[in-house]
C-alpha positions as CSV (number, residue, x, y, z in Angstrom):
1,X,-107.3,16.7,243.8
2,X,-103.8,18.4,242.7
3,X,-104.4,21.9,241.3
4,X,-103.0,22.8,237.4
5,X,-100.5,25.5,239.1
6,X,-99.3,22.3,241.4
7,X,-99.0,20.3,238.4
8,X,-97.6,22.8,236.0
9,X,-94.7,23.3,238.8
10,X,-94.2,19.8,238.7
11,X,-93.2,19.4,235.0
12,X,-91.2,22.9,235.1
13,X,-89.1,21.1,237.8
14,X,-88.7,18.1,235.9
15,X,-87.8,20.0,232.9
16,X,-85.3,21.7,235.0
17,X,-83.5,18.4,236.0
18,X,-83.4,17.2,232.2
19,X,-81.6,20.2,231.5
20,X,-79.0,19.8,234.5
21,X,-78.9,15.8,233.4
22,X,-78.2,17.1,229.4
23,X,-75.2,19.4,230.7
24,X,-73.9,16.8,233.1
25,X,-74.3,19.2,236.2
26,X,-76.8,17.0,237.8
27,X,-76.1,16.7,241.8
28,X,-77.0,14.3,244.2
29,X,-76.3,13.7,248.0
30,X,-74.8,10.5,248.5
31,X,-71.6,9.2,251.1
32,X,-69.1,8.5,248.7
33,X,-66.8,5.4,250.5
34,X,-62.8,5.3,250.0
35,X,-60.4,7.4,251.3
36,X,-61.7,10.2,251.9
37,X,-60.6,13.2,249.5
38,X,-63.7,15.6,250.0
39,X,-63.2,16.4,253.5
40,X,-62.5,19.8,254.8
41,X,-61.5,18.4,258.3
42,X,-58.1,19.2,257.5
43,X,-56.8,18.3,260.8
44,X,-58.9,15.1,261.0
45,X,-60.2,16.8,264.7
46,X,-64.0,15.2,263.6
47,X,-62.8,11.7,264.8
48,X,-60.3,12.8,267.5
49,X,-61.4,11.3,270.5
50,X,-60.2,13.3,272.8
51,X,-63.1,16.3,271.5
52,X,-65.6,12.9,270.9
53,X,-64.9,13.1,274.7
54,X,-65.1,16.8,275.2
55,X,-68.2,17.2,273.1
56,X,-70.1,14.2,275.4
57,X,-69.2,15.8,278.3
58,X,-70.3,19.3,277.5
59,X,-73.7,17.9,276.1
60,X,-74.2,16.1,279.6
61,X,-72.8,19.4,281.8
62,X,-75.2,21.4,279.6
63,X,-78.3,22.9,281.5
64,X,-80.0,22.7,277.9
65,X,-79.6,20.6,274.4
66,X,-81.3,23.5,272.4
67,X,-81.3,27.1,272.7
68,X,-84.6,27.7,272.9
69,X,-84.6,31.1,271.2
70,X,-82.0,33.9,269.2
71,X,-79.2,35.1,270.9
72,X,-81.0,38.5,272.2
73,X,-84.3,36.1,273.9
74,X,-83.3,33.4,275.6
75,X,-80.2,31.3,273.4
76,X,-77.7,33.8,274.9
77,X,-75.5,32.0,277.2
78,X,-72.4,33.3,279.4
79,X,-70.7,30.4,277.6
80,X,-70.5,32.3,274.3
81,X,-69.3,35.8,276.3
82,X,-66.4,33.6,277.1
83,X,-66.1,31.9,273.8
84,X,-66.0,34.8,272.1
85,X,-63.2,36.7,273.8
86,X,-60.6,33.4,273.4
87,X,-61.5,33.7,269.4
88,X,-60.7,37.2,269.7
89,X,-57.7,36.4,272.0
90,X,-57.0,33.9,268.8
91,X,-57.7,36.0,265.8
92,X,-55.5,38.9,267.4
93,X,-58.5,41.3,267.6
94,X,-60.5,43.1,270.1
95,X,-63.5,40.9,269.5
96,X,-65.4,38.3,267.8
97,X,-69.1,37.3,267.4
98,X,-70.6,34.0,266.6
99,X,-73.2,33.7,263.6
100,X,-74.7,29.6,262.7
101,X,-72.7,29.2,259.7
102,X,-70.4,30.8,257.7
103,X,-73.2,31.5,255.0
104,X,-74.7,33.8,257.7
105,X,-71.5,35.3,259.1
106,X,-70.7,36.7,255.5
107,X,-74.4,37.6,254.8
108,X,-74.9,39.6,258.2
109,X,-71.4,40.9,257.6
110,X,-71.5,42.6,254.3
111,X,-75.3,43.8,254.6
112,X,-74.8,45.6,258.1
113,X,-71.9,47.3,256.5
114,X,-73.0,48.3,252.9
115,X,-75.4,50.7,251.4
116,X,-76.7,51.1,247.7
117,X,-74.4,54.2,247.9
118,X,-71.0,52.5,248.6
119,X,-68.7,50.0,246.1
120,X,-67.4,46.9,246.9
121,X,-64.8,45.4,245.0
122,X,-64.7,41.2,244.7
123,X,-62.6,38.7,243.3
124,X,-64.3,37.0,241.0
125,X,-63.8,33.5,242.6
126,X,-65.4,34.6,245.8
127,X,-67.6,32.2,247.8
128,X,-71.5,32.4,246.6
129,X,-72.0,33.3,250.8
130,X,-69.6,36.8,249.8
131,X,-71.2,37.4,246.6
132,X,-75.0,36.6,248.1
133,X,-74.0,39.0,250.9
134,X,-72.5,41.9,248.1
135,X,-75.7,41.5,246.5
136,X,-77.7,41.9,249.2
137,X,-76.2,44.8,250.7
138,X,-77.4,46.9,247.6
139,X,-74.1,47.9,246.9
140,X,-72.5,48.7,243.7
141,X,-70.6,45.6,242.9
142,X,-67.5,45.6,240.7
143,X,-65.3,42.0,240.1
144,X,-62.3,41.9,239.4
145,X,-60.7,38.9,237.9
146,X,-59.1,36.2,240.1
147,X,-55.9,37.6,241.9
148,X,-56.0,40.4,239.3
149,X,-54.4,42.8,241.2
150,X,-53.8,45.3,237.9
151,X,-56.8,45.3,237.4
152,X,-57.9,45.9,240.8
153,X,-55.6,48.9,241.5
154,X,-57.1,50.5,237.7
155,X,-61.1,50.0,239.5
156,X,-59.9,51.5,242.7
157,X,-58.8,54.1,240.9
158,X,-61.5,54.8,238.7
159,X,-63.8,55.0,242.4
160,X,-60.9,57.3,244.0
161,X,-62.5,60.1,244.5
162,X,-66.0,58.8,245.2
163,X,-67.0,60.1,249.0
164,X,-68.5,56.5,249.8
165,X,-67.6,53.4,252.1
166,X,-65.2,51.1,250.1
167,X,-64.9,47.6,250.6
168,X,-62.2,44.8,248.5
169,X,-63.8,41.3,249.6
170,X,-61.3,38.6,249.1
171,X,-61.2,35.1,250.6
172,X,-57.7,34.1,252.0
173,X,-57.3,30.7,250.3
174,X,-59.8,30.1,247.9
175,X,-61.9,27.2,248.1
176,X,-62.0,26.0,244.5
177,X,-58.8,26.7,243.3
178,X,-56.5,26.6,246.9
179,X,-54.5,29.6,245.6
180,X,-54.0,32.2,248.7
181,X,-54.6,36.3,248.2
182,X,-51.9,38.5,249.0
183,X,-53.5,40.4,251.9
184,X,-50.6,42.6,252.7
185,X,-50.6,43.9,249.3
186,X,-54.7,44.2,249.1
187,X,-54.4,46.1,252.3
188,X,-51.6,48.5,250.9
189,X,-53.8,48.5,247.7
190,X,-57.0,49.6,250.3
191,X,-55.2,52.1,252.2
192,X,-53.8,54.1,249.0
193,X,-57.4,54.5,247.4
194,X,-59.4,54.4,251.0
195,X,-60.9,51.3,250.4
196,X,-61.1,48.7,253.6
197,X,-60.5,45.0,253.2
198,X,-62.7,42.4,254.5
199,X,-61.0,38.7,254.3
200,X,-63.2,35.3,254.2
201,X,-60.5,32.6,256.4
202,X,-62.8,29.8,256.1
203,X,-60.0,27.2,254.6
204,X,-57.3,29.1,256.7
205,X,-58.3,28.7,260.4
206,X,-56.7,26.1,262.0
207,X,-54.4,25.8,259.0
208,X,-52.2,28.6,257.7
209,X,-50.5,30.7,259.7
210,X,-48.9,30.7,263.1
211,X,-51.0,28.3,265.2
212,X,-53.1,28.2,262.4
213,X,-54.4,31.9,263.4
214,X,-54.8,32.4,259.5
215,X,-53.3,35.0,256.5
216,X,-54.8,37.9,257.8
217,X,-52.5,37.3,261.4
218,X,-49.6,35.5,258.8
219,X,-49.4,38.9,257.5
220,X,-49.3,41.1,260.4
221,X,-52.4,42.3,259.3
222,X,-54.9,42.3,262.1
223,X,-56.4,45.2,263.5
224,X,-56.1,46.9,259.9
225,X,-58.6,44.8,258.3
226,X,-62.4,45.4,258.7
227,X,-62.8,42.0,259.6
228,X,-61.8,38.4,259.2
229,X,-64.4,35.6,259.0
230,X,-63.3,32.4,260.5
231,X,-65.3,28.8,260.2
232,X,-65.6,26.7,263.0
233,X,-67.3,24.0,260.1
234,X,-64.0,22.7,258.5
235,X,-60.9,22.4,260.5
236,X,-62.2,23.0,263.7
237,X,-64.7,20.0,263.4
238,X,-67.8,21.8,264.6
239,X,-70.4,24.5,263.2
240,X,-71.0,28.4,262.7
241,X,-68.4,31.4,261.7
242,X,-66.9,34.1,264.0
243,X,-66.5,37.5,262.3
244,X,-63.6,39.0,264.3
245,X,-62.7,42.7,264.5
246,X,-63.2,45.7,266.3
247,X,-65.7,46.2,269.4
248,X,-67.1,48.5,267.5
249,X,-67.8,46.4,264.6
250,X,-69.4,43.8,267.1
251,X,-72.0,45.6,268.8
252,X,-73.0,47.3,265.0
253,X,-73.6,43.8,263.7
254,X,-75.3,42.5,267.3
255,X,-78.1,45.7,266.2
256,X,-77.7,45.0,262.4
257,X,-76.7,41.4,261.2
258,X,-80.7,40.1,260.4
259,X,-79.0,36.5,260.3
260,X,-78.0,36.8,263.8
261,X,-80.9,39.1,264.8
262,X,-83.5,36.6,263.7
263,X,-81.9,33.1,263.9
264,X,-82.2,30.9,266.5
265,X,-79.1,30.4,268.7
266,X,-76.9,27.3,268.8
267,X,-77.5,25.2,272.1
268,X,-75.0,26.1,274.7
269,X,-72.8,22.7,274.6
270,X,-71.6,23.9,270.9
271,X,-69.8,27.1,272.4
272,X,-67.6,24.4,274.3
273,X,-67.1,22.0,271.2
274,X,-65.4,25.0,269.9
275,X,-63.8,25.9,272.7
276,X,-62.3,22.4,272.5
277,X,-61.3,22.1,269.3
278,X,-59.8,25.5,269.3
279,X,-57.6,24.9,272.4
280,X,-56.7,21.4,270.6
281,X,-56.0,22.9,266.7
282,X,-53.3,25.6,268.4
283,X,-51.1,22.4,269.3
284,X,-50.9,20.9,266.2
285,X,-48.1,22.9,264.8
286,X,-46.4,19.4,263.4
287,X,-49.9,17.8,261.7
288,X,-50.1,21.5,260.0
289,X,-46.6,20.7,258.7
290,X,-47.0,17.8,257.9
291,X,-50.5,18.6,256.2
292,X,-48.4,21.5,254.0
293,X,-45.5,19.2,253.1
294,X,-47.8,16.5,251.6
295,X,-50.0,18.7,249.6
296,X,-47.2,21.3,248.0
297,X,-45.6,17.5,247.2
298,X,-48.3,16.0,245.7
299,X,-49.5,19.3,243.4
300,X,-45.8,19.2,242.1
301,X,-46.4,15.2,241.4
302,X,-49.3,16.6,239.4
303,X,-47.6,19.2,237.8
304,X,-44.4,16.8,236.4
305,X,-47.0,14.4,235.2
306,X,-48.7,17.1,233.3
307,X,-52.0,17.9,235.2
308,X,-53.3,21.3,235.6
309,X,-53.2,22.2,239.0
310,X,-53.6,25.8,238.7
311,X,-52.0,28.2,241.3
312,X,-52.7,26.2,244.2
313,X,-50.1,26.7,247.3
314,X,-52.4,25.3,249.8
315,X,-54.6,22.0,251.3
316,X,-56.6,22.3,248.4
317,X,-55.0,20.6,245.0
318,X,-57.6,20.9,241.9
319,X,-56.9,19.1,238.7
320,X,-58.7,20.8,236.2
321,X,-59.9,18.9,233.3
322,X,-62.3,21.2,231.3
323,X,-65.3,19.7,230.5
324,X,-68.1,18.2,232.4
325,X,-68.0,14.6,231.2
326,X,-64.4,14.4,231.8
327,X,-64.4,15.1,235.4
328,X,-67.5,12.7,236.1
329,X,-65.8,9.9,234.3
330,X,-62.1,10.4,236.1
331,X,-64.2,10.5,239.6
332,X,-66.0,7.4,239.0
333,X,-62.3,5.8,237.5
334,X,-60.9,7.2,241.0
335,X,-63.9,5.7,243.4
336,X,-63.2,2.5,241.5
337,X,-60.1,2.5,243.2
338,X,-60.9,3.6,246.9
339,X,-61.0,7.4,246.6
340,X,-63.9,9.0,247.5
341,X,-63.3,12.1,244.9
342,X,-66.5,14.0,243.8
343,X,-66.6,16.1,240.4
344,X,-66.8,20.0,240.7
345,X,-68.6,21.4,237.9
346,X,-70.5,24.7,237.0
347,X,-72.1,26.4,238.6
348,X,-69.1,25.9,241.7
349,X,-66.6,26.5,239.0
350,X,-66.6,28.6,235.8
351,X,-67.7,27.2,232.3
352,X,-64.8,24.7,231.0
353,X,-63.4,24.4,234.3
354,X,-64.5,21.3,235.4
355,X,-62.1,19.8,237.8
356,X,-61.5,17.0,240.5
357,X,-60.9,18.9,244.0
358,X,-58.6,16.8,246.4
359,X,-59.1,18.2,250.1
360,X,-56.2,17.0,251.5
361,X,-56.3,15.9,255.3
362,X,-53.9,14.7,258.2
363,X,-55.2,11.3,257.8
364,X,-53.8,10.8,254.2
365,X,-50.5,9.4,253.7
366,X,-47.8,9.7,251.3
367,X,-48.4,6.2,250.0
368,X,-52.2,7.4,249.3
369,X,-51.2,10.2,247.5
370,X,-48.8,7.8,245.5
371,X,-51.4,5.7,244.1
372,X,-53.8,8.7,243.6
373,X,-51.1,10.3,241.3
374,X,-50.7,6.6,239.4
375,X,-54.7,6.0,239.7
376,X,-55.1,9.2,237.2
377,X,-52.7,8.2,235.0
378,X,-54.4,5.2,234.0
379,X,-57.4,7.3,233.9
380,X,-55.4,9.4,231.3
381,X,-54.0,5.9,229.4
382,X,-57.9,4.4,228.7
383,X,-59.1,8.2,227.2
384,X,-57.4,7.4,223.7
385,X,-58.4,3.4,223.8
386,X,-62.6,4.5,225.0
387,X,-62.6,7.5,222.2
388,X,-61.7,4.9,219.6
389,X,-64.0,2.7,221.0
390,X,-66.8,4.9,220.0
391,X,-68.9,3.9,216.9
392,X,-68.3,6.7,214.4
């Protein structure tokens, strides 16, 4: 027999959902069919057969298919020693450690380096895995608005002469709105009020920058940063983060990060899916340019037909629409037509921001993007014809 506390949690939960379902902020998980603009396999390496091929034979030259344990028991594989230094030979630093997912690269990242003492100073569009790991760090937290760099410099100021560890946490293209931080000018900004920089790459790697290397090596900036956190989730076509930096900076998080500490390890085989897809992503200078072309095309389609597109300069086009309703009802007027185009609403965005997100990827063409741009204009056309539809 259920128990009232069982039942009682039961109807909070439901109540819960209403409330999401009244706001239209609802999610589900479903596989939306069409083309595919969702994706974050911007070079379209998670059907390239030669890695299909890689990835089979690692799994079958693999003495195990699990880990059986955390890095420091028994998941510690040479493997990863040698991963590790080619990411660092990559990200032009002196090293690099592997964490499961980005999540817990930016989590064990920001907690082993913080204290309730020091300040740390985020952009307010910041990935929820940067703002989790700010919070956790205990940390005195102050946000600045989005690309803000005024009133960045004014908070840096303010903290000057505070004898503390200073952090600005910035991702390098931001996921939501594909604008990129200036990181040459948020490192000068660091170094005049003694404040370090810690960069989030994970739409950059593979993409921006010389052989897709990212900003932080785009702008000459390596070795000055405290670290730069690159995903192996979206362009490489595989799993986990690497937080790349000093050696120093390694073996403190090996002793520190709890989400490397106490998680188990990825199996062995993953270390050369990476491997693979790195060595494979450095070659694809052209798909990178071609990639760039189409998107900084298509946002300026946008743009001359009116849409909102923000600051975007990257992969990562938004429309913004506003309200919630609106971007639900010009995704489903999109998947209609064969694009697989999901809604981005609060809490991913701010209030009114609602927006459709198109991930652009190697595998779209000029023609798709064509009949995207003319798909949302009719989308725009039926608003006027459905409002008056409406009974009053």
């Amino acid at each position: 027999m259920r128990s009232d506390p069982y039942l009682r949690l039961l109807r909070d939960l439901a109540g819960e959902l209403r409330a999401l379902d009244a706001r239209n902020e609802r999610r589900t998980l479903e596989q939306v069919p069409g083309i595919n603009l969702c994706s974050n396999d911007y070079l379209r390496l998670a059907s390239d057969p030669g890695l299909r091929h890689e990835v089979a034979r690692a799994v079958q030259e693999s003495p195990y298919v699990g880990s059986t344990g955390s890095r420091l028991l028994s998941g510690h594989f040479e493997v990863w020693d040698e991963l590790e230094s080619d990411f660092a030979r990559f990200a032009h630093t002196e090293a690099a450690l592997y964490f499961g997912s980005g999540y817990a690269a930016n989590m064990g990242l920001l907690t082993s380096l913080l204290q309730k003492t020091d300040v740390v100073f985020s952009d307010a569009y910041n990935h929820a895995s940067l703002i989790d790991g700010i919070r956790l760090s205990g940390a005195r937290r102050v946000i600045y608005p989005h690309l803000d760099l005024n009133v960045l410099e004014m908070q840096l100021r303010k903290y000057a002469k505070e004898d503390c560890r200073k952090a600005i946490v910035t991702e390098s293209v931001f996921s939501m709105d594909g604008d990129c931080a200036p990181i040459r000018t948020l490192l000068e900004l660091g170094a005049k009020y003694d404040a370090g920089l810690v960069v989030d790459e994970a739409h950059a790697t593979a993409v921006h920058g010389p052989s897709g290397r990212g900003l932080v090596v785009a702008a000459g900036a390596e070795g000055q940063v405290w670290a730069a956190v690159h995903s192996c989730g979206k362009a490489l076509a595989s799993m986990g983060a690497f937080v790349c930096g000093s050696e120093l900076l390694k073996q403190t998080l090996v002793n520190r990060a709890r989400t490397l500490l106490f998680s188990t390890a990825a199996p062995p085989y993953m270390a050369r899916q990476i491997r693979s897809a790195l060595r494979i992503a450095q070659s694809m200078d052209a798909d990178r340019a071609t990639l760039f072309e189409r998107s900084l095309g298509f946002a300026a389609s946008l743009r001359s037909d009116g849409w909102d597109t923000g600051r975007t300069s990257s992969q990562i086009v938004p429309v913004i629409l506003g309200d919630n309703a609106s971007a639900l009802d010009a995704s489903e007027h999109l998947r209609a037509a064969g694009f697989a185009v999901r809604a981005v609403r609060p809490p991913s965005v701010p209030q009114g921001q609602a927006r459709l997100r198109f991930s652009l990827t190697c595998g779209i063409s000029a023609e798709d993007l064509r009949r995207l741009c003319g798909t949302l204009a009719e989308w725009r056309e039926l608003q006027p014809k459905r409002a008056a539809a409406v009974p009053a």
